[in-house]
SERO-4910 file (N, C-alpha, C, O; in steps of 0.05 Angstrom, whole numbers):
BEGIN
 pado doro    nc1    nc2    nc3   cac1   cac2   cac3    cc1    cc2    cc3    oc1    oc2    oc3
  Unk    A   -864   2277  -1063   -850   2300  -1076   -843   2320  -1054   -859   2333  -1040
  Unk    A   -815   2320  -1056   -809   2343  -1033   -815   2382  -1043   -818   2393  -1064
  Unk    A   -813   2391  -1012   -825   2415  -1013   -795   2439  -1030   -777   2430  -1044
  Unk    A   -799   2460  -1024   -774   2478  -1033   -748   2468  -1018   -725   2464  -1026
  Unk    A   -762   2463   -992   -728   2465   -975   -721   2430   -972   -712   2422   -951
  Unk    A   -724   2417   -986   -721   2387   -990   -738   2372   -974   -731   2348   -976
  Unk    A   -754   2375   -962   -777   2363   -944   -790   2348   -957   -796   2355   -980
  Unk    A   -799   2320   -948   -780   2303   -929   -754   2290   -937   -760   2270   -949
  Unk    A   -730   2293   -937   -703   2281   -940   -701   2251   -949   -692   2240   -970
  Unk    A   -712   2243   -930   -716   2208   -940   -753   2202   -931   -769   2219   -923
  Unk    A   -758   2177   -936   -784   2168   -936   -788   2147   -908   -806   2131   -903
  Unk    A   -762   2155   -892   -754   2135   -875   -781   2136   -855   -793   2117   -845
  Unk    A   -786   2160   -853   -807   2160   -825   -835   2161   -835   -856   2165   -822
  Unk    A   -833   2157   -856   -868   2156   -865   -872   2126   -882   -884   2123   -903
  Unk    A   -862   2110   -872   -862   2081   -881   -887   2067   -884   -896   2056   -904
  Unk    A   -899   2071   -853   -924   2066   -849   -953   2086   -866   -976   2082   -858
  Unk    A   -947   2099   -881   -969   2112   -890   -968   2106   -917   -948   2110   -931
  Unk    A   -987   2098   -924   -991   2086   -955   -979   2067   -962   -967   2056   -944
  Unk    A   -976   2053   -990   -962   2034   -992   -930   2029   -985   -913   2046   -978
  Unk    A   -927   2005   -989   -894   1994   -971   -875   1996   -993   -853   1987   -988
  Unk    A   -880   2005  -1018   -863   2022  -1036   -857   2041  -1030   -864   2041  -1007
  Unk    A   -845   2067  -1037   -834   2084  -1045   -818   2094  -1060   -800   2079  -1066
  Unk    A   -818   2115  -1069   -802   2129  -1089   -798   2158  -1080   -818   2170  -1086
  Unk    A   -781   2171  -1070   -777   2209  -1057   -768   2220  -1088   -750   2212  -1103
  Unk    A   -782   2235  -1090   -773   2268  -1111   -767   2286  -1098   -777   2293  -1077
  Unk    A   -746   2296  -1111   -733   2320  -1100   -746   2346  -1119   -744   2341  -1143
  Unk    A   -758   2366  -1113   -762   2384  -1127   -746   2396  -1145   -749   2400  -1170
  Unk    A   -716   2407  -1119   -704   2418  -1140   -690   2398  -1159   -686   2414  -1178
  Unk    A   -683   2381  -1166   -674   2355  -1186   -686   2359  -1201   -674   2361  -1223
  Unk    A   -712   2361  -1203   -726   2361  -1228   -737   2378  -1231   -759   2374  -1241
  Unk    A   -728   2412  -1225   -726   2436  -1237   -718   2443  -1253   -726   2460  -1268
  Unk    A   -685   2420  -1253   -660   2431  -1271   -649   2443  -1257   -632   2454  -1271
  Unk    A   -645   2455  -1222   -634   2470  -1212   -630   2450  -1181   -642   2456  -1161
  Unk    A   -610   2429  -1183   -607   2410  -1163   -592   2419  -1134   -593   2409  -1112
  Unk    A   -574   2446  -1143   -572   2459  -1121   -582   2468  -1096   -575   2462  -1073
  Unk    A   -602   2487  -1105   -623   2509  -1099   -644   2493  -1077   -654   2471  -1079
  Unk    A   -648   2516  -1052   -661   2511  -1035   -677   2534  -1030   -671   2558  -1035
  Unk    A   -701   2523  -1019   -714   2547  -1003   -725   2575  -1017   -744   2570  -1032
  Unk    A   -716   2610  -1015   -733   2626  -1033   -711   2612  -1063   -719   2603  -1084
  Unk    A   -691   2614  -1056   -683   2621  -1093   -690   2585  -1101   -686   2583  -1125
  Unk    A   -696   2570  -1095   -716   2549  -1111   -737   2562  -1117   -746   2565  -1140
  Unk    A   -754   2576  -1087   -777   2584  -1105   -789   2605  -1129   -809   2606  -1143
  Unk    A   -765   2618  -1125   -757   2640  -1146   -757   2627  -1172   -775   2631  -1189
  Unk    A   -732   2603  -1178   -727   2589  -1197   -768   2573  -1215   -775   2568  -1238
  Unk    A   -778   2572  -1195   -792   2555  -1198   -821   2572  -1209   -839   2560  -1220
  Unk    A   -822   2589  -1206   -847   2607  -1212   -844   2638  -1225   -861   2651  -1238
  Unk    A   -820   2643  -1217   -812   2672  -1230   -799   2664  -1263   -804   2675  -1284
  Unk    A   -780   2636  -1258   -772   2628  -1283   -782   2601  -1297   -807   2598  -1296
  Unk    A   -765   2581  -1310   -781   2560  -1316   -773   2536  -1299   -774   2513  -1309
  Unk    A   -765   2540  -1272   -761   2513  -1257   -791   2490  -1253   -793   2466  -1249
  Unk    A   -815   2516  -1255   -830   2495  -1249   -841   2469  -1274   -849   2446  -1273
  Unk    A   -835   2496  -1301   -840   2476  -1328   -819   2443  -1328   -822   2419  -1334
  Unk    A   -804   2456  -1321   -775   2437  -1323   -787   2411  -1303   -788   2387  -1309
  Unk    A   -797   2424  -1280   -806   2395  -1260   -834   2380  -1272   -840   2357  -1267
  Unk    A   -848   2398  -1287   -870   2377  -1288   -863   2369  -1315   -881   2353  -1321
  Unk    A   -849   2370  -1333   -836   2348  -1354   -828   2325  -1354   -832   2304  -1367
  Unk    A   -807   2338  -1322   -801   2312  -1313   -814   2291  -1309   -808   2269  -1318
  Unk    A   -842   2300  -1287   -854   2292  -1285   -869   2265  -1295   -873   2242  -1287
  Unk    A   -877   2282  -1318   -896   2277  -1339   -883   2247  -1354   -899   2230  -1360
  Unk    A   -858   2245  -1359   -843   2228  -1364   -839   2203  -1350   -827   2184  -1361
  Unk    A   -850   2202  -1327   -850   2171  -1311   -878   2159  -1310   -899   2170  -1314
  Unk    A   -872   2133  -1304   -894   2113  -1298   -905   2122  -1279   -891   2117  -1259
  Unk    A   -925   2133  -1272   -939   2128  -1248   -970   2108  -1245   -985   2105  -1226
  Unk    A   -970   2100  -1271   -998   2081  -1272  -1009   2071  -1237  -1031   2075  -1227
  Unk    A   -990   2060  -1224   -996   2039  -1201   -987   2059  -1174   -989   2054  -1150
  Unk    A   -976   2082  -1185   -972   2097  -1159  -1001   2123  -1147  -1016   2134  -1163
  Unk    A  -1001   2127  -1123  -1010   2146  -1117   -978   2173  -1105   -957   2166  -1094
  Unk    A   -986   2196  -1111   -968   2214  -1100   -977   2240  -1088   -995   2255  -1094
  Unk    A   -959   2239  -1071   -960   2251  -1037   -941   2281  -1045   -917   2276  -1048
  Unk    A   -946   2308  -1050   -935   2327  -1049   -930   2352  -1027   -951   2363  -1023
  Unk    A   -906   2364  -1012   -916   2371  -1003   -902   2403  -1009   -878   2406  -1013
  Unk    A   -927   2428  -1009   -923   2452  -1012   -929   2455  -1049   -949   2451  -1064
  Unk    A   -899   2463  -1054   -900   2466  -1083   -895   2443  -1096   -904   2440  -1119
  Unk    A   -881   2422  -1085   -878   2392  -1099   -905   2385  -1094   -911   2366  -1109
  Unk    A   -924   2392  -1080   -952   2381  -1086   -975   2405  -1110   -999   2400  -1112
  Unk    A   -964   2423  -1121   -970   2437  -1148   -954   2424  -1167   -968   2413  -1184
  Unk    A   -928   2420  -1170   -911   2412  -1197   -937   2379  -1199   -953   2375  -1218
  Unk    A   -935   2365  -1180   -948   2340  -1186   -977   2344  -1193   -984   2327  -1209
  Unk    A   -995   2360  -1187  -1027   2373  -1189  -1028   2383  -1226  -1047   2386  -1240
  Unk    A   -996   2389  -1231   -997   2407  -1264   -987   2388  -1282   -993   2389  -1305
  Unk    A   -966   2362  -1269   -964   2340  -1282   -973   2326  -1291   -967   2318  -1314
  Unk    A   -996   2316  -1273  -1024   2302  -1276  -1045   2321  -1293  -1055   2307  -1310
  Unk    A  -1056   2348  -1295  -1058   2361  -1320  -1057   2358  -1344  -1075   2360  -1361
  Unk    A  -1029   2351  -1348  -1008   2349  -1367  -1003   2324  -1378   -990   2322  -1399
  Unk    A  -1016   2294  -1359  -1011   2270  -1384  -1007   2249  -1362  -1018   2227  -1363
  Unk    A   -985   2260  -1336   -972   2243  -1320  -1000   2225  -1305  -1021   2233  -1294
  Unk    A   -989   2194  -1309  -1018   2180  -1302  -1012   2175  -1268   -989   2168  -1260
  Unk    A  -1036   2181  -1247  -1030   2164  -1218  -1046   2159  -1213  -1065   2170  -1223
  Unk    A  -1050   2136  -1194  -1076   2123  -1180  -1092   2156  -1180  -1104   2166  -1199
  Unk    A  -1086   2169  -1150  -1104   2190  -1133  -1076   2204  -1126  -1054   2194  -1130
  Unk    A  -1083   2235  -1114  -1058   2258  -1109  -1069   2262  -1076  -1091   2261  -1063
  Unk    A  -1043   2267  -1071  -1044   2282  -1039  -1026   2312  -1043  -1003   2315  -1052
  Unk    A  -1038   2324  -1037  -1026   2357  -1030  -1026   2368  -1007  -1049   2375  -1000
  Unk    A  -1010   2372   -994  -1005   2381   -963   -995   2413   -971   -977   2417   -987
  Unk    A  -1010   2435   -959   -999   2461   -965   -995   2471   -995   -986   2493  -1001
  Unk    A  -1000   2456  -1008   -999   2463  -1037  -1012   2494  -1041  -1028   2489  -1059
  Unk    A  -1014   2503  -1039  -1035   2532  -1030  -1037   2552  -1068  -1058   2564  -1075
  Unk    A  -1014   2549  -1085  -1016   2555  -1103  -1042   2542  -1125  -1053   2554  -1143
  Unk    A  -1046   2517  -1118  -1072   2508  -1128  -1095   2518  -1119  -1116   2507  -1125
  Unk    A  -1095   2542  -1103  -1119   2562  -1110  -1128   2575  -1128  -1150   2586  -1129
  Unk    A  -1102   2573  -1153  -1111   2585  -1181  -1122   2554  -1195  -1122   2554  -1220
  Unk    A  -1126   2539  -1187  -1140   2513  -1202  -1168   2520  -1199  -1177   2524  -1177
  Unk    A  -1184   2521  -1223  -1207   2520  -1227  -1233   2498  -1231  -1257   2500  -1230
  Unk    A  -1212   2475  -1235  -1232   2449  -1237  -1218   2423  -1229  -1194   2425  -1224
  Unk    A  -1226   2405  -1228  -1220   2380  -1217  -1204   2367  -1234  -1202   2371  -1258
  Unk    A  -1192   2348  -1218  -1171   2331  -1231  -1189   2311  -1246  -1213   2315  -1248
  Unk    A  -1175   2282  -1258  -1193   2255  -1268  -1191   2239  -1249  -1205   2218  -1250
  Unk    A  -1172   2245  -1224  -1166   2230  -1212  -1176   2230  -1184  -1187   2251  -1178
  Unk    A  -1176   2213  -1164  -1183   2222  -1131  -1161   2245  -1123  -1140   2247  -1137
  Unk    A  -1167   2264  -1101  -1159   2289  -1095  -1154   2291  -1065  -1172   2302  -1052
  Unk    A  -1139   2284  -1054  -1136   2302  -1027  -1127   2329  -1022  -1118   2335  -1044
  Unk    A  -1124   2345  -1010  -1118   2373  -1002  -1111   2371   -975  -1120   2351   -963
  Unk    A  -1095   2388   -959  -1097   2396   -933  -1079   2415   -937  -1062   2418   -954
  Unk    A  -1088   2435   -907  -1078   2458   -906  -1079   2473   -868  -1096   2470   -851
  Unk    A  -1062   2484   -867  -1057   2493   -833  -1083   2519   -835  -1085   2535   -854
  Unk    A  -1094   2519   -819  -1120   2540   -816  -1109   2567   -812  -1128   2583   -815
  Unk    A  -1079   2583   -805  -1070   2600   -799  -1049   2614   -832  -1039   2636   -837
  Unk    A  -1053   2589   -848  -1039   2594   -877  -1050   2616   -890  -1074   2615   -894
  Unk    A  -1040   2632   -896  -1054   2660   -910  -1064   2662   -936  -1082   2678   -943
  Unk    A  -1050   2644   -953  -1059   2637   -983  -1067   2613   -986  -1060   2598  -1005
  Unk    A  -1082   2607   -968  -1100   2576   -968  -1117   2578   -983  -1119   2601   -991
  Unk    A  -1136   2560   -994  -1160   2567  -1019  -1180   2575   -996  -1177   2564   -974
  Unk    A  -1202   2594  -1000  -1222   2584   -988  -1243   2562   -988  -1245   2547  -1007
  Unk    A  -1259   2561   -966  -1285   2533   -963  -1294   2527   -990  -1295   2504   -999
  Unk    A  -1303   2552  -1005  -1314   2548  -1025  -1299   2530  -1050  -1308   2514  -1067
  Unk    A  -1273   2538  -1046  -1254   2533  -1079  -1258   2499  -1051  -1280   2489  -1051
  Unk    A  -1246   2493  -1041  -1245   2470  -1025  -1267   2444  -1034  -1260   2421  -1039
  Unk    A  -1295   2454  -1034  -1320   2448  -1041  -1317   2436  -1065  -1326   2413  -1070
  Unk    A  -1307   2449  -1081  -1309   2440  -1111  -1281   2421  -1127  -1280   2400  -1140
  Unk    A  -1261   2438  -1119  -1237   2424  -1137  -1224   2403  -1120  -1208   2392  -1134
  Unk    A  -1223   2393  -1100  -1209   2374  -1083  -1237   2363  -1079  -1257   2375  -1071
  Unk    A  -1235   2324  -1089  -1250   2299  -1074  -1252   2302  -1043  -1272   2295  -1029
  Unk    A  -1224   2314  -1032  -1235   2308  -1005  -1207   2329   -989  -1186   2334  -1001
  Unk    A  -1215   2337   -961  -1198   2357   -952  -1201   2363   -932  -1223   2357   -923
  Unk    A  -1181   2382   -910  -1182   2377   -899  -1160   2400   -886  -1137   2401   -895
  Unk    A  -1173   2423   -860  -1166   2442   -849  -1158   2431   -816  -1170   2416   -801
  Unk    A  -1130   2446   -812  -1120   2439   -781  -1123   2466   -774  -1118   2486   -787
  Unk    A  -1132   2463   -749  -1138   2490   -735  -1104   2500   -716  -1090   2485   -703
  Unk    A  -1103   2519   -719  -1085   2532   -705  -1055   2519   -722  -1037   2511   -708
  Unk    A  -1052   2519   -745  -1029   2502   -753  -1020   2530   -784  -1037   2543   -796
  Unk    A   -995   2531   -787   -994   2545   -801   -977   2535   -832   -977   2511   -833
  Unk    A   -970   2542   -845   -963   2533   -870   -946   2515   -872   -943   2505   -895
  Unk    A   -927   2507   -850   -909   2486   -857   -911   2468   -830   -895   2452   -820
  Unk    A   -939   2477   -824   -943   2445   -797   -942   2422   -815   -956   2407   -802
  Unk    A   -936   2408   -835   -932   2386   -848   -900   2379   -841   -890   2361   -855
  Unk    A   -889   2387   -826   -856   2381   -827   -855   2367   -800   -839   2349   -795
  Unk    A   -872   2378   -784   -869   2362   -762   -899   2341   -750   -901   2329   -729
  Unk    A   -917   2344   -771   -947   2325   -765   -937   2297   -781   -936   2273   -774
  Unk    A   -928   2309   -809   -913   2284   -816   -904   2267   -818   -907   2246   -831
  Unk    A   -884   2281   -795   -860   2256   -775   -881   2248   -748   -874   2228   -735
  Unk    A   -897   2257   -744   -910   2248   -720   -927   2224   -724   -948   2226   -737
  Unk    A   -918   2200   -712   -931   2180   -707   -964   2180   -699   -965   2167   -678
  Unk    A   -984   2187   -704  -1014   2180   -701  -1020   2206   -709  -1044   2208   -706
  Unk    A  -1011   2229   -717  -1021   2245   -717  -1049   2249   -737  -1057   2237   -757
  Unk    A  -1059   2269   -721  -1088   2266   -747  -1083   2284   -773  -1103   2293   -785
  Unk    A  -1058   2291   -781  -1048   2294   -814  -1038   2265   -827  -1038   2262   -851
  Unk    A  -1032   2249   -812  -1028   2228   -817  -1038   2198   -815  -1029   2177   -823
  Unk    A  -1064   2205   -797  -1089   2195   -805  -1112   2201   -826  -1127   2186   -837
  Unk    A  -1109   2228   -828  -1123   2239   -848  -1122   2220   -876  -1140   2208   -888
  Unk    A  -1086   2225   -880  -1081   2209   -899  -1083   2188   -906  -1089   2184   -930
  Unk    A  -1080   2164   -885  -1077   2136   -883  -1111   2132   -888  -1119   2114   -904
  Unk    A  -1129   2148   -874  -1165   2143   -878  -1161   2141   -915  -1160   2120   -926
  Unk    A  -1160   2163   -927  -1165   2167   -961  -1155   2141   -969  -1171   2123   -975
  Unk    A  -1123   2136   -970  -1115   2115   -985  -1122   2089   -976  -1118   2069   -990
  Unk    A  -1133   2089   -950  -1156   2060   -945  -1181   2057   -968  -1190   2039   -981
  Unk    A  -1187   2086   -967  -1217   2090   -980  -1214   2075  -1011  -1229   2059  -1023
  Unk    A  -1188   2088  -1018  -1188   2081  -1052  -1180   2049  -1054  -1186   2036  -1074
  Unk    A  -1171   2041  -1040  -1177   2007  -1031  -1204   1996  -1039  -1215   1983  -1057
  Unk    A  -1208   2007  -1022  -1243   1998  -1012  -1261   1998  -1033  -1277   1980  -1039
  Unk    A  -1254   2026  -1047  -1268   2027  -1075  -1260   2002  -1100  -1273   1985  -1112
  Unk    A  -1239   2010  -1101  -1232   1992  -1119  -1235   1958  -1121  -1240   1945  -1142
  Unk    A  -1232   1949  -1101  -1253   1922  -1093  -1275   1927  -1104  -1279   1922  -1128
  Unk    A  -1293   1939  -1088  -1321   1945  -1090  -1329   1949  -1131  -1352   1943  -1140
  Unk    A  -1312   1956  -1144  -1310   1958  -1167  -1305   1929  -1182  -1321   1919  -1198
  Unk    A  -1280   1918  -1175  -1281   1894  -1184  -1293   1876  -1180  -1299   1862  -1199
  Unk    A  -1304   1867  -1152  -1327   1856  -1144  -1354   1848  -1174  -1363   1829  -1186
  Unk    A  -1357   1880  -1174  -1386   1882  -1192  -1378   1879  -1221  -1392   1867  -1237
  Unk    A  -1357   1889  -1227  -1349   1882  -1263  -1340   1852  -1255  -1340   1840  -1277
  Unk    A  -1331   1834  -1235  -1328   1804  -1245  -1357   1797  -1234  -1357   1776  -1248
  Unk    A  -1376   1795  -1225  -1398   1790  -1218  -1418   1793  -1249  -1430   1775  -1260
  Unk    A  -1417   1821  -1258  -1433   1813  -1284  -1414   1795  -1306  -1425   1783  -1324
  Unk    A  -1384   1794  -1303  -1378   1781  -1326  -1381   1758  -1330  -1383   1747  -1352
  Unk    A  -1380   1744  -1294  -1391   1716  -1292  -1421   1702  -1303  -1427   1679  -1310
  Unk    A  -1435   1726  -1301  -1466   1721  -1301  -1467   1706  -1331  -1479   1686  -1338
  Unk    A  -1444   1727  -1350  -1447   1719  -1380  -1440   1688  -1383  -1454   1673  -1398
  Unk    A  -1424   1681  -1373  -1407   1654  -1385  -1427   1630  -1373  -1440   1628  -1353
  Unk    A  -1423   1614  -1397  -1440   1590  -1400  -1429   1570  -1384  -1444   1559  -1368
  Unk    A  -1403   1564  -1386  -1387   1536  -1368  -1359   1545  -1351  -1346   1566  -1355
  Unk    A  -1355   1527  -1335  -1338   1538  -1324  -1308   1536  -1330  -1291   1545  -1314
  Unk    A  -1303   1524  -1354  -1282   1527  -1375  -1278   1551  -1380  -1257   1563  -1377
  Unk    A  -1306   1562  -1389  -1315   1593  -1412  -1309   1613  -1381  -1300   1636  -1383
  Unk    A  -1314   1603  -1358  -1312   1624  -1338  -1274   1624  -1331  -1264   1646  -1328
  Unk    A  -1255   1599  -1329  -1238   1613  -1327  -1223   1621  -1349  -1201   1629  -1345
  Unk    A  -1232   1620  -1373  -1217   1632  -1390  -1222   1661  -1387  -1204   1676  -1394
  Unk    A  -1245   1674  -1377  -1252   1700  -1377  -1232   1712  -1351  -1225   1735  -1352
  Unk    A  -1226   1702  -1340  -1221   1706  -1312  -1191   1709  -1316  -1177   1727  -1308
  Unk    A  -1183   1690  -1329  -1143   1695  -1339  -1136   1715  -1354  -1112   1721  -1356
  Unk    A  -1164   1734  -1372  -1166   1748  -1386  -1174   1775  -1363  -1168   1798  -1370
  Unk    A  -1184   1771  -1343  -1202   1794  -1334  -1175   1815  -1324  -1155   1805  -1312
  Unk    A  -1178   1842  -1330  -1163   1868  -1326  -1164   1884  -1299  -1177   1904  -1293
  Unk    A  -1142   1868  -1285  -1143   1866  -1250  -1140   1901  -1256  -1132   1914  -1275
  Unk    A  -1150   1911  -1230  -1139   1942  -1225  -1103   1942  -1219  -1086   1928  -1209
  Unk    A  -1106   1971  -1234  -1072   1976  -1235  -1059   1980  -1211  -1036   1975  -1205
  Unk    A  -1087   1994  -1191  -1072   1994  -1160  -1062   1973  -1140  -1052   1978  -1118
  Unk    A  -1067   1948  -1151  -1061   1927  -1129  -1083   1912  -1127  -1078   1888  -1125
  Unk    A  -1111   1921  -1126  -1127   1903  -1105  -1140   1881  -1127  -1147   1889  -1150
  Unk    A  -1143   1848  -1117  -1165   1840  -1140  -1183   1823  -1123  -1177   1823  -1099
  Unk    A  -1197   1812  -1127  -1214   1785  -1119  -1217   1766  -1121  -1234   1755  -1136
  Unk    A  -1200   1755  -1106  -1191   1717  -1117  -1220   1706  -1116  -1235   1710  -1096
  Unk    A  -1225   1697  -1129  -1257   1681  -1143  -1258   1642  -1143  -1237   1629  -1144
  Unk    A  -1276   1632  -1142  -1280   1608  -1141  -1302   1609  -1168  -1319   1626  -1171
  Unk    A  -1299   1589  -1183  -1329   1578  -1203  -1332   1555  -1196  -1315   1538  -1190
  Unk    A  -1362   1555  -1199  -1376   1511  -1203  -1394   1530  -1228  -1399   1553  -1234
  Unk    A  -1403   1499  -1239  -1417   1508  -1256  -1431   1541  -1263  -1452   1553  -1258
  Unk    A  -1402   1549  -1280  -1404   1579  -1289  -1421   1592  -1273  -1435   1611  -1282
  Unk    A  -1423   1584  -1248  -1429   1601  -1239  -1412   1617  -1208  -1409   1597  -1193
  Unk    A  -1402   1642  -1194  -1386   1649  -1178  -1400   1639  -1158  -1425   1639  -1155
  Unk    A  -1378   1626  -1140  -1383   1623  -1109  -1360   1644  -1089  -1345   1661  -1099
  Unk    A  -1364   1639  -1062  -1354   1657  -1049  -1329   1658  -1052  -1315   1638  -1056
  Unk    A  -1318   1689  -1049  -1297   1700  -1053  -1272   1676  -1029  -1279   1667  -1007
  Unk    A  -1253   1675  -1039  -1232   1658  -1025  -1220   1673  -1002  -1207   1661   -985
  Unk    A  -1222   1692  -1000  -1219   1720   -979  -1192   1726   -993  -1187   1719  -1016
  Unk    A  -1171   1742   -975  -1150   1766   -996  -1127   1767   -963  -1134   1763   -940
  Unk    A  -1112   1770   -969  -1089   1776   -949  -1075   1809   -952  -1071   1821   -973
  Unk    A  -1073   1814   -936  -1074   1855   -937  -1037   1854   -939  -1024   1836   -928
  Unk    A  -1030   1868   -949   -992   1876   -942   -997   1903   -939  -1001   1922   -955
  Unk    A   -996   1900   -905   -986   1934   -903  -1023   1942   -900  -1044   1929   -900
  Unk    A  -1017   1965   -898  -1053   1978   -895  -1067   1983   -924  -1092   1985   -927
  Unk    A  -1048   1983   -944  -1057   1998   -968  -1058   1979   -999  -1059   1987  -1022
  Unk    A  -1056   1956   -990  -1040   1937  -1021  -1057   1913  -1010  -1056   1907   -986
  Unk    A  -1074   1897  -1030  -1078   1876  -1026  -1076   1856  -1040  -1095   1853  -1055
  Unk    A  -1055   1834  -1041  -1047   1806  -1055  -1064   1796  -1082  -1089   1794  -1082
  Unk    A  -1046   1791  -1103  -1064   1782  -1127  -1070   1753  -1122  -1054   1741  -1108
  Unk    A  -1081   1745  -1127  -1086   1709  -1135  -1121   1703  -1151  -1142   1716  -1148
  Unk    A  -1117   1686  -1164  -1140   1681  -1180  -1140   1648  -1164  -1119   1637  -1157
  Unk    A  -1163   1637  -1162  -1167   1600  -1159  -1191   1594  -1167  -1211   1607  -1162
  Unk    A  -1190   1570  -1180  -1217   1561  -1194  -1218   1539  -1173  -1198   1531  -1160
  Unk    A  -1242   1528  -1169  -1238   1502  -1152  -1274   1501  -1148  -1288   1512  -1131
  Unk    A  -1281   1483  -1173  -1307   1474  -1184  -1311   1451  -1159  -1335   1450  -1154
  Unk    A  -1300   1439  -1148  -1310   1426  -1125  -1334   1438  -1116  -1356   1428  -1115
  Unk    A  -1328   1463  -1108  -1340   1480  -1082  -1371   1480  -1090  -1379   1482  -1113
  Unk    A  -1385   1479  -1073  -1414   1485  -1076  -1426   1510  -1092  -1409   1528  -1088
  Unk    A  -1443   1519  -1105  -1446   1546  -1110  -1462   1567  -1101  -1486   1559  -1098
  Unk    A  -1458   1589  -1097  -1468   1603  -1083  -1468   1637  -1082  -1446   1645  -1091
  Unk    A  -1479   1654  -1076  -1478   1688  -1089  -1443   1692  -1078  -1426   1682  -1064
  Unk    A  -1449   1715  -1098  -1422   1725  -1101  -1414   1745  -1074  -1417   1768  -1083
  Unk    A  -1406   1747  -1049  -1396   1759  -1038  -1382   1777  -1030  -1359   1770  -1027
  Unk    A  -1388   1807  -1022  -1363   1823  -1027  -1339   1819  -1009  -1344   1814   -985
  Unk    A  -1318   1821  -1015  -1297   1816   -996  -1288   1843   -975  -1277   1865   -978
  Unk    A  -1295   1831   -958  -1281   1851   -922  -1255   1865   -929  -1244   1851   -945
  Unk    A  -1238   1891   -922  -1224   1893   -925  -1202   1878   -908  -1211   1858   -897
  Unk    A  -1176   1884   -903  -1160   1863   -881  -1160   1892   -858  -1150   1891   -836
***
């Protein structure tokens, strides 16, 4: 979600950070005011109802399988969206600084960051509590996101690429253990892949291709990575295999 002054234009240079989808929001587009740049967006957006108008919008799309990346005030319209109903994996907010009037936590994972020279930054404390995780640049001021962004290794853009590894990692680690006890239940290995054609992969991408012998799990088949952030679905039964504990799977 872009900032007041259309930041970032296209998604061209941030390809490599997060998944190999994309989708760019324009703020002002989904103000109702597709013109408007810069103060009189932000005028539109907080003095009047541009900001209601954007998180409607919002609120109105699929985001089940997405995570979203805001930056400034397109990272508040998306923080009030999600409030409001709009479903996403986890949020990134770069400069969002108006979510200093947020009082409590999202349902969802949380990033934050902010230039250490920003004057309406939250403090340590609000930091501590309402953002999962976050993250201060020293000597950087409120719109060092326009050019850390575009910077190839930068550590705003490691910052980022670390979290959305993390929620990977988790989410394995999750399916792992809900197919591990569901296997434990099943009697044969008929009864195990019918559970398994049934089992409710995560919405973000990641699952754990599984092996059964006698209903019971053997080692994971391993997983093929696309990209840093997405990992390949496949399910395989193949009762041949010897049996043996259930394995957690390495990331790629």
């Amino acid at each position: 979600m872009s900032d007041i002054h259309g930041f970032p234009e296209t998604f061209a240079e941030l390809l490599d950070v997060g998944c190999p989808e994309h989708r760019l929001l324009q703020l002002a587009d989904l103000s109702g005011r597709a013109g408007l740049r810069g103060d009189e967006l932000h005028h539109h957006l907080f003095n009047k109802d541009g900001m209601r108008h954007a998180v409607r919008a919002l609120r109105e799309m699929d985001g089940r399988t997405c995570l979203g990346i805001g930056f400034s005030a397109g990272g508040t319209a998306l923080w009030n969206a999600v409030k409001e109903g709009l479903e996403l994996q986890a949020l990134i907010c770069v400069s969002s600084t108006r979510l200093r009037f947020e009082t409590s936590p999202l349902h969802i994972p949380t990033m934050v960051a902010w230039g250490e020279l920003d004057p309406y930054r939250p403090p340590e404390s609000w930091n501590n509590i309402v953002p999962k995780r976050w993250k201060s640049y020293a000597g950087k001021q409120h719109d060092f996101y326009r050019t850390d962004a575009l910077t190839a290794r930068s550590p705003l853009r490691a910052e980022i690429a670390a979290f959305i590894e993390g929620l990977f990692i988790a989410h394995i680690c999750v399916t792992l253990a809900d197919l591990s006890r569901l296997l434990r239940r099943v009697a044969s290995p008929s009864s195990a892949c019918r559970h398994l054609c049934n089992f409710p992969l995560p919405a973000i991408g990641v699952v754990l291709p599984i092996a059964v012998a006698d209903g019971r799990p053997l080692h994971p088949l391993g997983h093929q990575a696309r990209g840093k952030a997405q990992v390949s679905v496949r399910r395989s039964i193949e009762p041949e295999q010897s049996p043996g504990p259930l394995a957690k799977a390495k990331p790629a």
